[in-house]
N, C-alpha and C positions, 0 to 999 in steps of 0.2 A: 297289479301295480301296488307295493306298498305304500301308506301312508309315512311323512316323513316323520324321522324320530322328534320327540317330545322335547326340547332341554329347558329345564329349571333355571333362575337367575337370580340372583338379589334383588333387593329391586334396585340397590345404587350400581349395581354394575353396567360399567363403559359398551360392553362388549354385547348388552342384548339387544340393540338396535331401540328403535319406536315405538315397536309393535308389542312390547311387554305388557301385560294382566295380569295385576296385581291380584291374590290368592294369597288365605292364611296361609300360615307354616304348617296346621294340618295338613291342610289340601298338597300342598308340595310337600310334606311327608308319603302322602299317599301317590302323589305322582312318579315319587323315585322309586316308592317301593315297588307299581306298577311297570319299571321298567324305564322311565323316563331318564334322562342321562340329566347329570350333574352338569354346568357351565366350567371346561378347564380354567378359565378366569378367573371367576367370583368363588366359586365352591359352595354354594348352599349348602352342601351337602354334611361338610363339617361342623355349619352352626347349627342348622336343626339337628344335628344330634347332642348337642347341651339341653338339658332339662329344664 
């Protein structure tokens, strides 16, 4: 049985429920690049990658 997927969130986003844990933008740099999927909502994905 797989473990279910990983997803990343803002932290203002609507869309991640309650149960959100908060993590630097490192750590969620490393969780995307580990495979972790991006929130179709929010996108983390596009602001951690500004410098």
């Amino acid at each position: 049985m797989e473990a279910p997927t990983t997803e990343v969130h803002r932290g203002d986003c609507w869309a991640g429920g309650r149960s959100l844990v908060a993590v630097s933008a490192e750590r969620a740099r490393a969780e995307l690049a580990d495979g972790a999927q991006p929130c179709a909502v929010c996108r983390p994905d596009r602001v951690l990658i500004r410098p």
